[in-house]
N, C-alpha and C positions, 0 to 999 in steps of 0.2 A: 528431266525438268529441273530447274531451277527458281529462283525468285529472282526478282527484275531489281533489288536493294545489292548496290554493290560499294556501297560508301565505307567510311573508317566507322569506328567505336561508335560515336556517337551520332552516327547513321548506323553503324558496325553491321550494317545487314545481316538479316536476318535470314541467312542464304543456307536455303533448303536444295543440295541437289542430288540426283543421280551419277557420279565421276564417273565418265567415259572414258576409257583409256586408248586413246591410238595406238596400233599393233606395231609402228612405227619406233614409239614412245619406251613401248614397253621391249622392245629388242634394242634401244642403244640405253638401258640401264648398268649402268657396270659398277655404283658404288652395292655393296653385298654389306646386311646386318653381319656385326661381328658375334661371332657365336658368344654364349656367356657362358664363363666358365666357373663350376660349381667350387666355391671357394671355400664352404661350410658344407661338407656332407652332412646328411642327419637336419638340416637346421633349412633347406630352403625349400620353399613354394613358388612354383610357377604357372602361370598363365600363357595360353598362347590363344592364338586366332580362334580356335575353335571351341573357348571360352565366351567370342563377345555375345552371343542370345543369351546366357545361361549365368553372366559373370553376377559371381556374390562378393560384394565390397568388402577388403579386409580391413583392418585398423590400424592408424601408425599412431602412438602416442608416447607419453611419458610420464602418466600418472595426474601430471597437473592441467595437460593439453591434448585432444586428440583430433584427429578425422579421419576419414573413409579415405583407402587406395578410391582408384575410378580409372576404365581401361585404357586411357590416352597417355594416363601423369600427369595429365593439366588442366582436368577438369574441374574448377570451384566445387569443392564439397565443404558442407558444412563444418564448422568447429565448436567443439564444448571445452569449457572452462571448468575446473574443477567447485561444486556446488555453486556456481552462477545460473541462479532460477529465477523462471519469469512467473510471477503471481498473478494472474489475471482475473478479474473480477468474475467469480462464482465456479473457478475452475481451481484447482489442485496443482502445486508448483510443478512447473516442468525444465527440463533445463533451456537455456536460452542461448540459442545458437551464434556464435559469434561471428564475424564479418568468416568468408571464407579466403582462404589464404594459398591455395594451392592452383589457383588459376592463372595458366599463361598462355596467351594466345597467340597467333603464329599467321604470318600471309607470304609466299612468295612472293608478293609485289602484282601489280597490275599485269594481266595477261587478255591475250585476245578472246578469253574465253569468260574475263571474268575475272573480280575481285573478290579473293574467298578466306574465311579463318577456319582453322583449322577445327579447332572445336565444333564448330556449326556444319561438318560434312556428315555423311553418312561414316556410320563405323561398321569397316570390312576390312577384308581380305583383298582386296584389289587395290586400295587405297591405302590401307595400313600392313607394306608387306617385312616377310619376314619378323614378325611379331613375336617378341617374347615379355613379358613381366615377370620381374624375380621378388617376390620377400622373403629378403634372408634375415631369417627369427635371430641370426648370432648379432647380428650387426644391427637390426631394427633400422634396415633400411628398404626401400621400395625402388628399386632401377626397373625402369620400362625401355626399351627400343626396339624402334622397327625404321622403317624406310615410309617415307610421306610421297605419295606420288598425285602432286597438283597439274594433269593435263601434264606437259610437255616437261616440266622441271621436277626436277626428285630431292630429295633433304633427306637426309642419314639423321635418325632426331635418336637422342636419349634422355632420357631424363629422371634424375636422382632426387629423393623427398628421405625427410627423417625428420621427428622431431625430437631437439637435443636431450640425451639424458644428462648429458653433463653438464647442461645450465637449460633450468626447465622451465624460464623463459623463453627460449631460444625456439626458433622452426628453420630449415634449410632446404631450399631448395636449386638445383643447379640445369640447366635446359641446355642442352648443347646437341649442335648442328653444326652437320657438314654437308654444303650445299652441291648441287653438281653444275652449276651456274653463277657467273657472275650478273649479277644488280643487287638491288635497293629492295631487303625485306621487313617486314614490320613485325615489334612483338609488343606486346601488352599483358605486363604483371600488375593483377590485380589484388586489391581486396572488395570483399563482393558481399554485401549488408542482403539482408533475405529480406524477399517482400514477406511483411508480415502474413503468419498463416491464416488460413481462411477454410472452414468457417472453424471459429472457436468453440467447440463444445464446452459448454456449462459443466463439466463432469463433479462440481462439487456438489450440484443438488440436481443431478440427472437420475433417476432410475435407471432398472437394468432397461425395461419395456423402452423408458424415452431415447435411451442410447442404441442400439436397435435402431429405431425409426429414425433418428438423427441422423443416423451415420445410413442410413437406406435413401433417403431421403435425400442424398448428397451423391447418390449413385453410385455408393462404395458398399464395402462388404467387412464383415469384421474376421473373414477369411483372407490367408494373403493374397495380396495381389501380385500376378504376376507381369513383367519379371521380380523372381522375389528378390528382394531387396530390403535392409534392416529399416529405412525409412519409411516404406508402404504402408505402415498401419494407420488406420485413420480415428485412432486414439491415441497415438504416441508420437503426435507430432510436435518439431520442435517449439519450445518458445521463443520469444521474440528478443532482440537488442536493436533499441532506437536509439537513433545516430545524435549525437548532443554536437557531433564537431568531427570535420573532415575534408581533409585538405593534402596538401603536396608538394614539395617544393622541386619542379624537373632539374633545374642544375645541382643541386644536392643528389638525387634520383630518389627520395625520399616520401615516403605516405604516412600520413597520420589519421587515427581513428580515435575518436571517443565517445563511449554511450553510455547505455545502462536500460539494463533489463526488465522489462515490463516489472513497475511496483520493486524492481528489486535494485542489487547491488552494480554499483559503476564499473566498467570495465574499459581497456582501452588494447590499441593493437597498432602495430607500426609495422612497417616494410622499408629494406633497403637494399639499396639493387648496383650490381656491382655489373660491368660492361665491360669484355675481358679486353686488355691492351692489345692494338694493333686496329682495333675494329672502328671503324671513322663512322661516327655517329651525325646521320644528316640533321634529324630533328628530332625532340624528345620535348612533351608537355604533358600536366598532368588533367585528365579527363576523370569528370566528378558528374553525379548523376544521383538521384538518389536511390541507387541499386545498384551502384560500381562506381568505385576510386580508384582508378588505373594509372601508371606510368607509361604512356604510350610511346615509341623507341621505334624511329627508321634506322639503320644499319646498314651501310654498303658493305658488301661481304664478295667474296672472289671465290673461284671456281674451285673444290676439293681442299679447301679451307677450314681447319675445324672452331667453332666456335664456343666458349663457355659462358653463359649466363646466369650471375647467380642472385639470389635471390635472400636475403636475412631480415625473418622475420620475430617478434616479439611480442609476445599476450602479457598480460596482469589485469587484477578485478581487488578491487577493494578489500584490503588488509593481505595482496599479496601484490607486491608491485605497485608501479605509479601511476601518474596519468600519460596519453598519448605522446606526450613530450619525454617524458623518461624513457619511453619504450623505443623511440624515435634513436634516443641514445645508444638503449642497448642495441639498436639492430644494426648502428652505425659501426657499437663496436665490434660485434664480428663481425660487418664486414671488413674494417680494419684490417682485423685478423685471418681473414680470409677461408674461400672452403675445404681448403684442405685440414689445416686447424683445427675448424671446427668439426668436421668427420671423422677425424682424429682421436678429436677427444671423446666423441660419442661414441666410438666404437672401443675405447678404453674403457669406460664406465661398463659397457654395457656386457664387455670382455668379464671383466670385477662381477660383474651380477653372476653369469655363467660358469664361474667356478664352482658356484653351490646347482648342480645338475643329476639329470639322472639318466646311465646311461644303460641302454637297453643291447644286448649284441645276441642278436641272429635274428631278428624281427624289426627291420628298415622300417616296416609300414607307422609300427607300434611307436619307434623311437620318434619318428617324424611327428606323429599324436603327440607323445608327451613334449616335445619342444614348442608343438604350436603352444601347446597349453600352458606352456608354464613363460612361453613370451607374452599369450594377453593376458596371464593372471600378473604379470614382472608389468606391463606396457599401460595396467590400467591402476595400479597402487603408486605408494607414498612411501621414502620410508621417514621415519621418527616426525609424524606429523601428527593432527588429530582429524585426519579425513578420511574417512571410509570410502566403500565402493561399491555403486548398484549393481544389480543383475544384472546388466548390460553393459556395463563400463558405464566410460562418459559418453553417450548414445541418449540418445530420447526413449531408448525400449526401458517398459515401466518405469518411466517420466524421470530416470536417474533416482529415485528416490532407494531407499535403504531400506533392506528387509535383513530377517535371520540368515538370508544366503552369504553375508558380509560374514554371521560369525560362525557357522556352522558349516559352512561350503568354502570360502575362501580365507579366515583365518586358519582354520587346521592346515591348510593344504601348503600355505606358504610359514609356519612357527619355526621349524626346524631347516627350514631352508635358506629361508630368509626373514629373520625376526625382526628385523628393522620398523620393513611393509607391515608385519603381523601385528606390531604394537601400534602402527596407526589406526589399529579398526578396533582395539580394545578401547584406545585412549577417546574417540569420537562416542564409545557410548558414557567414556567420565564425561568428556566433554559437555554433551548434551542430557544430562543428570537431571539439571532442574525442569529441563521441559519435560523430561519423565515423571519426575516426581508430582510436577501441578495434573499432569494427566491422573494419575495416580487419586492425590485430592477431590478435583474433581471429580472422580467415580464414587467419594465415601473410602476408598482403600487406602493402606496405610504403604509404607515405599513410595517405590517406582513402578511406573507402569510405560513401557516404552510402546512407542507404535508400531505397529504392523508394518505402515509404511510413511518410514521415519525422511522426512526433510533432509537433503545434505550438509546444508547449512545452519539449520534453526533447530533440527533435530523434533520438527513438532510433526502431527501426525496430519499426512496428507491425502488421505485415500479416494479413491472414487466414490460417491455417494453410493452406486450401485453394489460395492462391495464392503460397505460397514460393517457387515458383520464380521468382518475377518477383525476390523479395529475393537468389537466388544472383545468378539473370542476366540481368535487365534491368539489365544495368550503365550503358548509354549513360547514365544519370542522371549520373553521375561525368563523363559529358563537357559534357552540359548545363550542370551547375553551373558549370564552369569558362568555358565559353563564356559566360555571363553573368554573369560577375566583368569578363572579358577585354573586352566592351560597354559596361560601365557605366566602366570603365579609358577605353576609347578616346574614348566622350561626354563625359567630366568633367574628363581630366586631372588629377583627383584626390589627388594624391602624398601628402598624410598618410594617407587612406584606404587607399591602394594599399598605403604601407608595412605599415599596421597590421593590415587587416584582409583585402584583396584578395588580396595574392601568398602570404601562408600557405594562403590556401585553393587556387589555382594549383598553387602547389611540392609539396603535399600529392596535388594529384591529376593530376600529373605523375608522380610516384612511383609511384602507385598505378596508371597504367597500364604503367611501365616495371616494374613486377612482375609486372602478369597479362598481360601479354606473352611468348610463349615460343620459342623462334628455334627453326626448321624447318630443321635443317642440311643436310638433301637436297634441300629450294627455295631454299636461302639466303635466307628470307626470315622475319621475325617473322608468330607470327599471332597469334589471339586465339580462343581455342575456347570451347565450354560455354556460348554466350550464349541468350539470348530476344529475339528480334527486336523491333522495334516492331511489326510484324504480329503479334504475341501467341501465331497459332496457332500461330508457328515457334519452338517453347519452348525448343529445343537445338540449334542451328546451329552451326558453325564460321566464323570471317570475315564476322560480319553487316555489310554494306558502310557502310551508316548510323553505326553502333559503331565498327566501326576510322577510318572518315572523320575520324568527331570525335576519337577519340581520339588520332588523330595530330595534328588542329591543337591540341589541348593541350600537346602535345609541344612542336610547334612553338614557341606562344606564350610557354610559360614558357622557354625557351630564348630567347628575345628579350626578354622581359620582366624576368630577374632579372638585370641590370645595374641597370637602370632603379629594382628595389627594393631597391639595394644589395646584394644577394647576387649570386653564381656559380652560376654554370645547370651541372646536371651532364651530361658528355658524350653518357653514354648515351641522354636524352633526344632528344639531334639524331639520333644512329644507328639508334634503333629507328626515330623517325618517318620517317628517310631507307627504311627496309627491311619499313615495315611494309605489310604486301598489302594492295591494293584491288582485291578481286574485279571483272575488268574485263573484257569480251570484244572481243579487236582484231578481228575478223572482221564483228562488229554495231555494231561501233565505241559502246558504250554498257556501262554500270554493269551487273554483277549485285547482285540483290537480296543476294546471299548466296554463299557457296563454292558454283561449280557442283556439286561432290561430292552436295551434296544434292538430293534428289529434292524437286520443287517440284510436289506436288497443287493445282490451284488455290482453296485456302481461303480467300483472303483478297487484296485486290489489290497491287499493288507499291507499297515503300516510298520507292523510291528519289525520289520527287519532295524528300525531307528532305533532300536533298544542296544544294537550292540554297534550303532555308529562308533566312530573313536571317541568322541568328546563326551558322551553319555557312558558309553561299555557298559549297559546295567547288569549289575552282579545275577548271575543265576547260576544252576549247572546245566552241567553240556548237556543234558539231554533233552534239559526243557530248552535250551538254544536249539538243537537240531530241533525240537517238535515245532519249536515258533518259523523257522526257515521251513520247514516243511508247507507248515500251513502255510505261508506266506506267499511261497511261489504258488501253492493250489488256486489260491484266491488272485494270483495274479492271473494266472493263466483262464480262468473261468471269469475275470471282468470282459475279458474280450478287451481290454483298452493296452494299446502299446504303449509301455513306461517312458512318460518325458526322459528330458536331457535329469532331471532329480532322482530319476527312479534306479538310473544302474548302476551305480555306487553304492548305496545302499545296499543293492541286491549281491555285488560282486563281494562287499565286503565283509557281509552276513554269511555269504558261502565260504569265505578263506576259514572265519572264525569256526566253523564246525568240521573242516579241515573236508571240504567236499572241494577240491582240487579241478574236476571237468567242470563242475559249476561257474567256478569263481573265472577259469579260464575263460569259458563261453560268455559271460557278462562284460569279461574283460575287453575281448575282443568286438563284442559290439559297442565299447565305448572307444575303440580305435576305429571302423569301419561301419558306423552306422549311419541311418539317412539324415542323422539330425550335425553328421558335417557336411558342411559346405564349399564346393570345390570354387575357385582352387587354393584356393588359402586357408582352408582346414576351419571354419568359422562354425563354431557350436550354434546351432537355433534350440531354443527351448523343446521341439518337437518336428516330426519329419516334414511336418507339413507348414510349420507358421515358419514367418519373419522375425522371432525376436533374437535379435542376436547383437553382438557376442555374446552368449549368454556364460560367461564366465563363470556361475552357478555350477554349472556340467563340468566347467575345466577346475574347478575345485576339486568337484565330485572326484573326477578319473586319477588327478595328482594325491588324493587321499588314497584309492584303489589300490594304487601303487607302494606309497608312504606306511600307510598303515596297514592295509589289507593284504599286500606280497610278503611285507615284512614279519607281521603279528605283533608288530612291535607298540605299545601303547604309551605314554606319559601317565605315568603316577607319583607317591607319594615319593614313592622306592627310586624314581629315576627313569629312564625309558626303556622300560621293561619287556621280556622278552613274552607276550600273555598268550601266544596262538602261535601253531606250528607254521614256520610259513610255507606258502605257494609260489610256483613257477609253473607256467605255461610250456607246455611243451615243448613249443617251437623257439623257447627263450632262450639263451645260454646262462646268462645269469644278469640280473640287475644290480647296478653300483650307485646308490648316493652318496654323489661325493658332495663331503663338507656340510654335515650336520652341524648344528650347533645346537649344544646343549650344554647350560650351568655353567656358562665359561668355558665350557671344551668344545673343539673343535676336529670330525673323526671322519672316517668313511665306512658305509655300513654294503656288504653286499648281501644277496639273498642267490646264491650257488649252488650245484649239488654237488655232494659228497659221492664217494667211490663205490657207493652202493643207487646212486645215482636219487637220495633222500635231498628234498631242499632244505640249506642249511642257512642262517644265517651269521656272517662275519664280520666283528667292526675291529679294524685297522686305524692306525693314524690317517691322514688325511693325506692324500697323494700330489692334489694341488691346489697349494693354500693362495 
């Protein structure tokens, strides 16, 4: 069956059908998919046919710009701009999705059967044959091809997407066919403005109960929905960009866009479109709607003919880039400069980034892990900027906003590999100082007090009403932050940095724990009450062991550090952390999770493995580290709850450090093969069962696993210290990070065994600089 709409674009039918293939049809096909041949072992993901029910959309970006693979190559998926949010009246800033830019749509021309676009048919096997999709993580590109079989005529389609890393304006897209017929085919490169989302939850002053009923009530679920997909959740949907101006000029081949984002910053986006020479172009006008800005393009084209179409497109948003006129330019100039150029150039940068890597040998599966990972932790940073990175990337999963996952999950993971990206997520928390500090005021507290879940742009605190309490008292963020200032300090040496930008945010939240500190004059001791654990379910504890831990080596550091920044460290600083409690039991000789006072149901499993993350390592001896890993897994294993995409880092690198070797292995391995990636592009979800993805949080986690937890290797005072025996997985031969960087040097570290078959660790010079 079909629909009875068989017009252009703007009738563009809406043509729903069944593709019958005449047996006829399908025995004189003789153009054949050209096999793709893996050009990056170790570094690519594929898709084939028997992905499309189950396909999880992967992400191509370059820190300042992203969007969703989608299974054709030409489907419109949405785009995000780097902290471009939409504010919307009584709702929490979300990112605001920009025109989409990867839509091109495709018709054989008029057949007896029928005028059809490509995008609009059924997606199969019978239709879309010979199917493969490659992302290759070396090159941070997406090539899709198969074979288009419309009824009687066939088309050889490929099609090439990247967005540029070597000018991060830039997006490229190239569609090319080769027809098996001569006539007149049409295509349409779009950019595609979203119907604004509907309905808009009020999430600034929703309860948990009214959100619930809100989202029930809408016939959704706050379960994924299948097919799962990172856009499904029906609280994390995008915000909006209203069109201010858009237009096109078809003898140029040229589109322009200009908007701005609900209550928020102006944005703009351009497209230019290059039509490859030889190809006799019948007609070409540009079709405006308000839900698509297309360049619409007949094309006489000849029998076994191949065709290139390409496509140069250009973002920027207020205080990065111009208006739609400027972008008009940029996308004019590469086309200028054409798609080889610019593929060129992006696979040079992106070659540049991949010297600092880590190579895994005798474990394909594991290597293939850590390249996904460390391309969306590479595809969704900055480097020497001051913009951070949600849990999601640039994605709508938790609204782009900025949590401790920026500094405790994805600064460690990327310091010593790539410091550049690493100083951009230090610098966003100088950056956004004073909006910490008036939070801070605001409470009566002296500092800074950063949010839980910090704005990208404004840095102010945006949370769901439903979850405030994380904003009272998930305060460890305040210690996170400072613990990775105090890293990127130890790794750089840094002293104009440190003056300027590192010890105001230190001294700031030093303060801010010698204020919410309050002295127990019957224990003689400081405590810290009213907190929410990182175990979440524990919303209001006293002495969360994790919280006070850190917050006393804040203490500590900025008392050792403001000489160093030319300032005087104030006394109280050293007093409280000398006096401040860490729930501890002599008798188990091991950490509590928390003030014993409280009654511990088991909801959730223990935290304390956080004590010897990298960024914290809290000093103790091994035995109270083995008794704390001991309890730890007991209490996991008795939650009955399977540890998110946060939980096996942690776990894996709590076990290297007490040198329990099958442990750390087994953890390992379930952060390379567990249900929380997502075929076929390796895409981390916070959990086996939800949508939130990429959750890059996880690809921190596992690149730390590796970083810190294979090696033992730590950042201190002393230099990058050798603090824990390292691990190797049995099946590993041995692991090389090459092109560390530390203090001006530059080295390669492996972790190998020796002739007794003991893992050793090795650092050489740098093998390729």
């Amino acid at each position: 069956m079909r629909s009875n709409h068989t017009g252009r674009r703007d009738g563009r039918g809406l043509c729903s059908r069944i593709h019958t293939l005449p047996l006829a049809a399908i025995a004189s096909m003789t153009l054949l998919a050209q096999p793709v041949l893996s050009a990056h072992p170790g570094f690519e993901l594929h898709a084939t046919a028997a992905d499309f029910q189950t396909y999880f959309p992967g992400y191509l970006a370059n820190g300042y710009f992203s969007t969703a693979t989608s299974p054709r190559g030409t489907e419109a998926t949405p785009s995000y701009v780097v902290a471009l949010m939409d504010y919307g009246a009584d709702d929490v800033s979300r990112p605001a999705a920009a025109p989409g830019w990867t839509g091109v749509d495709y018709s054989t021309g008029t057949l007896p059967a029928g005028h059809f676009w490509m995008n609009q048919v059924p997606l199969n096997a019978d239709i879309f044959q010979d199917y493969r999709q490659t992302l290759d993580l070396h090159d941070a590109t997406l090539t899709t091809a198969y074979r288009y079989i419309d009824h009687e005529r066939t088309t050889q389609v490929q099609v090439t997407t990247f967005v540029d890393q070597a000018d991060p304006h830039i997006a490229v897209q190239r569609f090319s066919i080769t027809p098996d017929f001569d006539g007149i085919v049409e295509l349409s490169f779009a950019l595609t403005p979203w119907v604004p989302s509907r309905p808009r939850l009020p999430l600034g002053r929703l309860t948990g109960d009214e959100m619930q009923d809100a989202v029930a009530a809408d016939h959704q679920s706050l379960t994924a929905i299948a097919p799962a997909t990172p856009d499904r959740a029906p609280i994390w949907y995008r915000g909006d960009v209203h069109p201010l101006a858009a237009d096109g000029d078809a003898g140029a081949m040229t589109l322009a866009f200009d908007g701005r984002a609900e209550r928020g910053l102006a944005m703009a986006e351009a497209m230019a479109v290059h039509v490859p020479d030889g190809a006799e172009i019948v007609s070409r006008e540009v079709h405006r709607s308000p839900y698509r800005l297309s360049l619409d393009i007949r094309v006489k084209v000849a029998k076994g003919h191949s065709y290139d179409f390409d496509k140069f497109v250009a973002l920027s948003r207020k205080d990065w880039g111009g208006d739609a006129q400027a972008d008009v330019a940029l996308a004019r100039a590469a086309r200028d400069g054409g798609f080889d150029s610019r593929i060129a150039a992006h696979r040079a940068a992106w070659a540049d980034l991949w010297k600092s890597d880590i190579r895994i040998e005798g474990d394909p599966k594991a290597q293939l892990a850590v390249h996904s990972d460390l391309y969306y932790l590479l595809a969704s940073t900055t480097p020497n900027t001051a913009w951070a990175v949600g849990a999601c990337s640039l994605t709508p999963g938790y609204l782009g906003h900025i949590f401790w996952d920026s500094d405790s999950w994805v600064f460690p993971a990327l310091l010593l590999l790539h410091p550049g990206r690493a100083k951009s997520l230090v610098e966003f928390r100088a950056r956004t100082l004073p909006a910490a500090q008036a939070r801070a005021h605001a409470d009566g507290l002296l500092g800074a007090k950063y949010p839980w879940e910090s704005d990208p742009e404004t840095g102010t605190e945006q949370i769901p009403h439903f979850a405030g309490v994380l904003s009272d008292r998930e305060i460890h963020v305040n210690a996170d932050v400072a613990l990775a200032q105090w890293q990127y300090w130890l790794a750089t040496q840094d002293q104009a940095w440190l003056v300027h930008d590192g010890w105001p945010v230190i001294r700031n939240l030093a303060d801010f724990w010698m204020s919410r500190a309050s002295w127990n004059a019957k224990l003689k001791r400081y405590e810290i009450a009213h907190v929410t654990s990182v175990a979440e379910s524990y919303a209001d504890v006293p002495n969360d062991t994790f919280t006070n831990a850190s917050a006393q080596k804040v203490l500590q550091i900025a008392t050792q550090l403001a000489r160093q920044a030319g300032d005087k460290p104030n006394p109280r600083w050293a007093e409280i952390a000398a006096k401040l409690y860490i729930p501890f039991s002599p008798a188990e000789q091991r950490h509590y999770d928390f003030d014993p006072i409280v009654p511990r149901p088991p909801l959730e499993g223990s935290t304390i493995t956080m004590l010897t993350y990298p960024s914290l390592d809290y000093p103790m001896p091994a035995i109270v580290r083995r008794n704390d890993f001991i309890h730890a897994m007991g209490t996991t294993n008795d939650s009955h709850h399977e540890p998110n995409g946060m939980g096996l880092a942690p776990a894996s690198i709590a076990a290297a450090t007490v040198g329990d070797d099958r442990r750390a292995a087994e953890w390992l391995q379930r952060e390379v093969t567990g249900a929380m990636i997502k075929a076929p592009f390796n895409v981390r979800t916070e959990t086996p069962t939800n949508n939130t993805a990429p959750f890059i949080t996880a690809s921190g986690g596992f690149i730390q696993s590796l970083v810190y937890g294979v090696t033992g290797l730590r950042i201190e005072p002393a230099g990058l210290v050798p603090a824990y025996q390292p691990v190797l997985p049995a099946s590993w031969g041995a692991v090389t990070f090459q092109n560390l960087h530390f203090r001006g040097q530059m080295f390669d570290v492996a972790v190998r065994r020796d002739a007794k078959g003991k893992p050793i660790v090795v650092r050489t010079p740098p093998a390729h600089e």
